[in-house]
C-alpha positions in Angstrom: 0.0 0.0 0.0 1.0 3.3 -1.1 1.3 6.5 2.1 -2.1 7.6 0.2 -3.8 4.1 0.1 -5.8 3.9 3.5 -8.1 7.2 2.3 -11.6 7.1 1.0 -11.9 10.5 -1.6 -15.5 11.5 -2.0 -16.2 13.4 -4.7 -19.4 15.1 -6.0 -21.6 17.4 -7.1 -20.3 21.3 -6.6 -22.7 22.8 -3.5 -23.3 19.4 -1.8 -21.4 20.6 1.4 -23.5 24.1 1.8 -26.7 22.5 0.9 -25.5 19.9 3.5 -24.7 22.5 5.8 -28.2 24.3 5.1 -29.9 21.3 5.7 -28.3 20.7 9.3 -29.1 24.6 10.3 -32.7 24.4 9.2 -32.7 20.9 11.1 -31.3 22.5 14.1 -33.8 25.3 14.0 -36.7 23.3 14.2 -35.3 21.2 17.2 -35.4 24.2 19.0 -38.8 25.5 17.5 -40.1 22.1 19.4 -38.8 22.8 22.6 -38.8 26.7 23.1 -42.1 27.6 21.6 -45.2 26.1 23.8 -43.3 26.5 27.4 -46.7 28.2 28.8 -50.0 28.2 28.0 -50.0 31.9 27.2 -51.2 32.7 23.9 -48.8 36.3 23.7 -45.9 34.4 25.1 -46.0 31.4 22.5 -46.0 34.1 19.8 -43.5 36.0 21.5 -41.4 32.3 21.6 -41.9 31.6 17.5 -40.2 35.5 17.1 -37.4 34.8 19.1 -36.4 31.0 17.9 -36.3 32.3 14.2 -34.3 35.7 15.1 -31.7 35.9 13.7 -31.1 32.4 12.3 -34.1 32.6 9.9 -35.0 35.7 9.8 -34.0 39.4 10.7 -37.3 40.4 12.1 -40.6 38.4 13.0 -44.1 40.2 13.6 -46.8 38.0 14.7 -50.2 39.6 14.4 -53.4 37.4 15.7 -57.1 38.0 15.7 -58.6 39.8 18.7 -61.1 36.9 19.6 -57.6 34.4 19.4 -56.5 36.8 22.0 -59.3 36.2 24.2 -59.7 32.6 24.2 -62.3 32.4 21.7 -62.9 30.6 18.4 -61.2 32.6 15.6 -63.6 34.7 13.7 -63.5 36.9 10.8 -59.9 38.5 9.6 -62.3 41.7 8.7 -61.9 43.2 11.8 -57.6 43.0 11.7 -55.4 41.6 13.5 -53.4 42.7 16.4 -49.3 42.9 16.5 -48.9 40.2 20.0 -44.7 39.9 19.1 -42.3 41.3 17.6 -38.7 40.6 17.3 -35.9 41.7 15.7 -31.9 42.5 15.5 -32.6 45.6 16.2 -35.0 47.9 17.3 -36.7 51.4 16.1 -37.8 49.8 12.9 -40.8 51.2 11.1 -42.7 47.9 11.5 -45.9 48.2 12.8 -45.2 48.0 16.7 -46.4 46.0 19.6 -50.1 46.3 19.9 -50.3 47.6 16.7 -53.9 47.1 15.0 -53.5 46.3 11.3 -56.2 45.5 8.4 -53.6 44.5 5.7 -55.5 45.1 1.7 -55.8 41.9 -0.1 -53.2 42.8 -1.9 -50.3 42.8 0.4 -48.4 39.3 1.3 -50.4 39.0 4.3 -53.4 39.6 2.9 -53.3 37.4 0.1 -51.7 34.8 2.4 -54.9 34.8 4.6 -57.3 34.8 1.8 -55.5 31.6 0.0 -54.4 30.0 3.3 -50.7 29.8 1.9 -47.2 31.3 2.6 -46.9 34.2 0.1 -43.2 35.6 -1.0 -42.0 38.8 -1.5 -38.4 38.5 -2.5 -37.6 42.1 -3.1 -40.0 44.3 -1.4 -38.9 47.7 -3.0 -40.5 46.4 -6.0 -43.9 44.0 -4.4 -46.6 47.3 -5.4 -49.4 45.3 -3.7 -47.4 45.7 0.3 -46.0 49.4 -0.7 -50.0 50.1 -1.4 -50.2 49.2 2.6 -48.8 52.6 3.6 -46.5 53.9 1.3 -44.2 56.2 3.5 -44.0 53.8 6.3 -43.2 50.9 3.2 -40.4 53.7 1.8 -38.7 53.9 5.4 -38.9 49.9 6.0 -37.2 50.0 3.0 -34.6 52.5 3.5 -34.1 50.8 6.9 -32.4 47.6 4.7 -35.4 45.5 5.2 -35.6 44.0 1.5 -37.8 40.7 1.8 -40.7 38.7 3.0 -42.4 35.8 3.8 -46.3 35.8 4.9 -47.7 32.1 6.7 -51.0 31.9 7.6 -50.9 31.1 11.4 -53.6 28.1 11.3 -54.7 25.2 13.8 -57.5 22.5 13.6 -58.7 24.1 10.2 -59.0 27.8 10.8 -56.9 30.8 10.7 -55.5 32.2 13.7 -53.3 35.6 12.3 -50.6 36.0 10.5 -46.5 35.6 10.5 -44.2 38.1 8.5 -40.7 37.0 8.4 -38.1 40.1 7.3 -35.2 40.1 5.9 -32.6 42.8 5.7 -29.3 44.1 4.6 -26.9 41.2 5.6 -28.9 38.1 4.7 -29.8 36.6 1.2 -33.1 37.6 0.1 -35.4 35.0 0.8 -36.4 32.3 -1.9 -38.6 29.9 -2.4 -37.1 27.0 -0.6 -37.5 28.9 2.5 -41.3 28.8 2.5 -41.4 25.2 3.5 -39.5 26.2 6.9 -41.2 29.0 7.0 -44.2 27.4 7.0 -43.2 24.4 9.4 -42.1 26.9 12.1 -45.2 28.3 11.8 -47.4 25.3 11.9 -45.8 24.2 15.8 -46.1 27.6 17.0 -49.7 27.3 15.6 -50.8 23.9 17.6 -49.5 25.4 20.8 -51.3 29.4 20.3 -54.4 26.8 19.5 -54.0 25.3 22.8 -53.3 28.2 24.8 -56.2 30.0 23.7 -58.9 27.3 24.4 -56.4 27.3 28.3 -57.7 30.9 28.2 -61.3 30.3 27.5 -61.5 27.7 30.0 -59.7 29.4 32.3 -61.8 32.3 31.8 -65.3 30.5 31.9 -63.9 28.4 35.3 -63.1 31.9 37.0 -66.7 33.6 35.8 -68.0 30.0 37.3 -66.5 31.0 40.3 -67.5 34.1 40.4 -70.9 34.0 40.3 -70.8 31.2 42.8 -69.2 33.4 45.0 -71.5 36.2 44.0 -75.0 33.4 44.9 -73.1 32.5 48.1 -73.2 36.0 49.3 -76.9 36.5 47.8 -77.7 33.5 50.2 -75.4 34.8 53.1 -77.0 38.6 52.6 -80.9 36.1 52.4 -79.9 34.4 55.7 -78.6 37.5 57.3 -81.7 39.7 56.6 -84.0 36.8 58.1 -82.1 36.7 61.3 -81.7 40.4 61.3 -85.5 40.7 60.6 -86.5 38.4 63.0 -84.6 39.4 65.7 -84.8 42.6 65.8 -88.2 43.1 64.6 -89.6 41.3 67.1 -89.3 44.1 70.1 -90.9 47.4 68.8 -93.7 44.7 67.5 -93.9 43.1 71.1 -94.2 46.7 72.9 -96.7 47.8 70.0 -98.9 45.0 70.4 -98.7 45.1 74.5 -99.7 48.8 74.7 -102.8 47.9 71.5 -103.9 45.1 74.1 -103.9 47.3 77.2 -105.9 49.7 75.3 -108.5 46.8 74.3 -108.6 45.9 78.1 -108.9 49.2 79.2 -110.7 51.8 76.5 -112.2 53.7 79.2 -108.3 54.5 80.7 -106.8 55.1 78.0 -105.6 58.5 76.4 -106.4 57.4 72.2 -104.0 60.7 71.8 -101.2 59.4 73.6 -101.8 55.8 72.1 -101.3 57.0 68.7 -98.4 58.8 69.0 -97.0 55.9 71.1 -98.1 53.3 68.1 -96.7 55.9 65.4 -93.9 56.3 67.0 -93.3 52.2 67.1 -94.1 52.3 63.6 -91.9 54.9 62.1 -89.4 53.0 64.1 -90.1 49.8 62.6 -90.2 51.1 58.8 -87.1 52.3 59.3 -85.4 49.2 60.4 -87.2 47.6 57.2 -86.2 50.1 55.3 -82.7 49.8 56.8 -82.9 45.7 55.8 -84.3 45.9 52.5 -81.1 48.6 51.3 -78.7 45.9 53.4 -80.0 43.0 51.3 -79.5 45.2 48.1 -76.2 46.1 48.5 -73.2 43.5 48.4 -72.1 43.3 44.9 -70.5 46.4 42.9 -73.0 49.0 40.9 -73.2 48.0 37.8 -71.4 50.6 35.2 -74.5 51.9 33.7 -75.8 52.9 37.1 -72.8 55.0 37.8 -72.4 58.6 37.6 -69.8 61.3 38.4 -70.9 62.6 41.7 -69.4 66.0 42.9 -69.3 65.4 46.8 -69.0 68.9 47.7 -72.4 69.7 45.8 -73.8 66.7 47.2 -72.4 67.6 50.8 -74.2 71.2 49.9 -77.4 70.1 49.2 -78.0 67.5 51.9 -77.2 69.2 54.4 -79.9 71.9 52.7 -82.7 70.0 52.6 -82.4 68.8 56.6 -84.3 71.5 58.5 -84.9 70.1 62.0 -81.4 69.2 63.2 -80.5 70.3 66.8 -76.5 71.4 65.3 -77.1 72.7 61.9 -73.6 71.2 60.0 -71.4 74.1 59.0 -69.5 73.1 55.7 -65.7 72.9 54.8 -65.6 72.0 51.1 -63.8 71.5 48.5 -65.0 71.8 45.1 -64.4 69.3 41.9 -63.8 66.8 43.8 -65.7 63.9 42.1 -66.4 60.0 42.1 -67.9 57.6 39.8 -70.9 56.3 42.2 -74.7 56.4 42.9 -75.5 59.4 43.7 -78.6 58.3 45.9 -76.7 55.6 47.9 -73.7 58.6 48.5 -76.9 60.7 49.6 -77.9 57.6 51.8 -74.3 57.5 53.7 -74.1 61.3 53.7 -78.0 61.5 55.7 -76.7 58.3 57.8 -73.8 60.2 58.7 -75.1 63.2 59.5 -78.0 61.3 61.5 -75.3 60.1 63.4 -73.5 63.0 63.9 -76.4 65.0 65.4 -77.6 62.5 67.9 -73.7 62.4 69.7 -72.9 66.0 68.9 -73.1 68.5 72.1 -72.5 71.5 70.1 -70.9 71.1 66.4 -71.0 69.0 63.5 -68.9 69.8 60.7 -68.7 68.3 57.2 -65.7 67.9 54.9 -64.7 67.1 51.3 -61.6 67.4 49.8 -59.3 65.0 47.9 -56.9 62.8 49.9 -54.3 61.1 47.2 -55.9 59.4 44.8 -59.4 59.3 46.9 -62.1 61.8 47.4 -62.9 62.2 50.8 -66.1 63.3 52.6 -66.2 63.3 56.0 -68.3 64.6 59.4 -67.1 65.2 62.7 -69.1 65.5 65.7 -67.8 66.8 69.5 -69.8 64.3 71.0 -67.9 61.9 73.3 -66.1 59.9 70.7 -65.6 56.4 69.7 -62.9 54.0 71.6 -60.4 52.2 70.0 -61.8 49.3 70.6 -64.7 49.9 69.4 -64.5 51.2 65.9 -64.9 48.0 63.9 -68.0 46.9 66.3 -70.2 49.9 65.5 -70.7 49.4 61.9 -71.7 45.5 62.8 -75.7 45.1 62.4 -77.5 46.5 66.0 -74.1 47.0 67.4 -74.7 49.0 70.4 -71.6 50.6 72.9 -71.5 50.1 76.6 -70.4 54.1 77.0 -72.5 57.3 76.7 -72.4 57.1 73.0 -74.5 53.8 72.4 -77.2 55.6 75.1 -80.2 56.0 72.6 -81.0 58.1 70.2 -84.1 57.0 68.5 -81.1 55.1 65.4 -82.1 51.6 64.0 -78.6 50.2 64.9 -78.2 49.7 60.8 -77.1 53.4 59.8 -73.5 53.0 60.0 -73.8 49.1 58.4 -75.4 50.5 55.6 -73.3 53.3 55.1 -70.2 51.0 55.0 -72.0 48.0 52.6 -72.6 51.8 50.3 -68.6 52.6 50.5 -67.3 49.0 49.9 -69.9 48.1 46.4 -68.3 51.5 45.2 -64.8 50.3 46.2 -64.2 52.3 49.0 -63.7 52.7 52.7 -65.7 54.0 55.7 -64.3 54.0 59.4 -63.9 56.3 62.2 -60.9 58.3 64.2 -60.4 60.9 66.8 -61.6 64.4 65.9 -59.8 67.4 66.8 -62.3 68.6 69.2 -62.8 65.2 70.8 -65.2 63.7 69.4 -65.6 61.6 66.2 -64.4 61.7 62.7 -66.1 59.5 60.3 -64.8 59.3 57.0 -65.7 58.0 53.6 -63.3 57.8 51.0 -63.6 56.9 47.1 -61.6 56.6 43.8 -61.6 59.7 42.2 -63.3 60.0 38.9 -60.2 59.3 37.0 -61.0 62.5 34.0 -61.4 65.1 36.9 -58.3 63.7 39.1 
């Protein structure tokens, strides 16, 4: 044997190594397609996954543009209504590509739009010269251009049959123009990422239709809770004023002759006003739980309304001066605001020695109304009990004072369904501060 004996020559055609070569890469690439796109079940971060794996090793820049009902977890509809940019990638950035949450309605005559309406990859080798994509938007098409970006392939993203959006690979200065071998790829990239957007958006709608499912179980076992509440509210504390109405209506039965009818019926009115009140009382308790619904809201100037409540209120022992503020508004119903305003202020005047005083300015991000009596004040102690149902203090401020024990519940049911707070601290002049606070209408804050 000869030195040159023990080799094997292979000889063949010219370009069999780089097609070779271009085979392994494209191999590669869709190794790591399989296990780097699908990691969640996030339909924006599976697109966002497909833009990274081909940048730069396929492409230059990836946009991934999806249908708005893909987006929220339900079927894919009609391409009419566009389709919105969920990932985009690229070697660089400040490109005039549409941008992230871009909404775009490409013409049938563009690569994407032709790729929807045939359901096949569309090229555009040289984009300088593909009319039907500069038509788009011409100048932004002129600076996509001038920014080296030269070529394009469009893949209709689809799943199970129907079209979920769109892909547009970009090439730029630095990378052959794409040809039509690279649609296959293209189009096999496209197809995984497409299985697992698929999956994450039905992950969505079920996720979405299993939370609603709990909410509105959440929202009957309240209804129930609020049902059960009011009967044992009801019945308990209905049952005194009834019990002294019907003992004084049987002692006038037994004794007509002794009895004052005058003083009777100012007795029984009096029992009765108190127990409409309580009802009254029960029947807003039982409304109130849930949130107002949007429609029923309104923006609600609390320094008018503190104006003209305390207006209308003509027999009160302190009349309330007023410190307000104006503009300062929430989103809220303006008759339940009324409701915690009069509650308030009923409050106020039966604890009061001298002064009540009512306040609204803005506090942060909250608009604030508040009253302040100089009565003898609310312990520490003591300041979550007294908006309980009936709750009634052991000091001189639970001695009564003709309430139903359900004004200050109310009030703070009112402040929470408009996502708000109610409670109570010191005043400055001893007594008690109660304050209401709520979001501020977010176009006057």
């Amino acid at each position: 044997m000869t030195g040159t004996e023990g080799w094997l020559l292979a000889v063949g055609e010219p370009g069999v190594g780089r097609l070779a070569l271009r085979a392994r890469e494209r191999l590669s690439l869709l190794c790591d397609a399989g296990s780097r796109i699908g990691t969640t079940l996030e339909v924006t971060r599976t697109a966002e996954e497909l833009a990274q794996v081909a940048v730069p090793r396929f492409a230059d820049y990836v946009a991934v543009d999806l249908t708005e009902c893909v987006l929220r977890g339900d079927e894919p509809g009609s391409m009419d209504a566009g389709q919105r940019r969920v990932a985009l990638a690229g070697i660089s950035e400040g490109t005039a590509l549409h941008q992230l949450g871009s909404l775009i309605h490409p013409l049938p005559s563009t690569p994407q739009g032709r790729s929807l309406a045939t359901e096949q990859p569309v090229l555009g080798p040289v984009l300088s010269t593909t009319f039907g994509w500069l038509a788009q938007d011409p100048e932004r098409c002129r600076k996509i251009c001038e920014q080296g970006i030269h070529s394009l392939i469009a893949v209709p993203m689809r799943a199970r049959g129907v079209t979920l959006g769109v892909v547009s690979f970009y090439r730029a200065t630095g990378k052959d123009a794409f040809e039509e071998d690279d649609l296959a790829l293209a189009e096999e990239l496209v197809g995984r990422a497409a299985v697992c957007v698929d999956n994450a958006r039905r992950y969505t709608r079920e996720h979405a239709i299993s939370a609603e499912l709990e909410r509105v179980t959440a929202s009957l076992q309240q209804a129930l809770d609020r049902q059960r509440c009011f009967t044992t509210d009801a019945s308990h504390e209905l049952r005194t004023p009834l019990a002294g109405l019907r003992v004084k209506l049987e002692e006038a039965q037994l004794h007509p002759d002794e009895t004052d009818l005058a003083d009777l019926v100012e007795h029984t009115l009096g029992d009765v006003d108190r127990l409409q009140a309580i009802i009254s009382d029960l029947l807003m308790l039982a409304r109130i739980g849930a949130a107002p619904p949007p429609a029923a809201l309104e923006p609600v100037d609390l320094a008018v309304l503190a104006e003209a409540g305390t207006a209308r209120r003509t027999g009160d022992p302190h009349p309330a001066r007023l410190d307000l503020t104006a503009g300062v508004t929430a989103d809220a119903v303006p008759e339940q605001i009324r409701r915690v305003l009069d509650n308030l202020l009923d409050n106020a005047q039966r604890h009061a020695a001298r002064d009540v005083v009512v306040t609204v300015r803005r506090a942060g991000d909250m608009a604030e109304l508040s009253v302040t009596d100089d009565g003898p004040g609310v312990p520490p102690a003591e300041r979550e009990h007294i908006f309980q149902r009936f709750a009634r203090l052991d000091t001189a401020r639970s001695r009564d004072r003709g309430g139903t024990g359900l004004g200050l519940a109310v009030a703070r049911d009112i402040a929470h369904a408009h996502h708000g707070t109610l409670h109570v601290e010191d005043a400055s002049s001893g007594g008690a501060r109660f304050v209401l606070r709520l979001p501020l209408n977010p176009r006057t804050a």
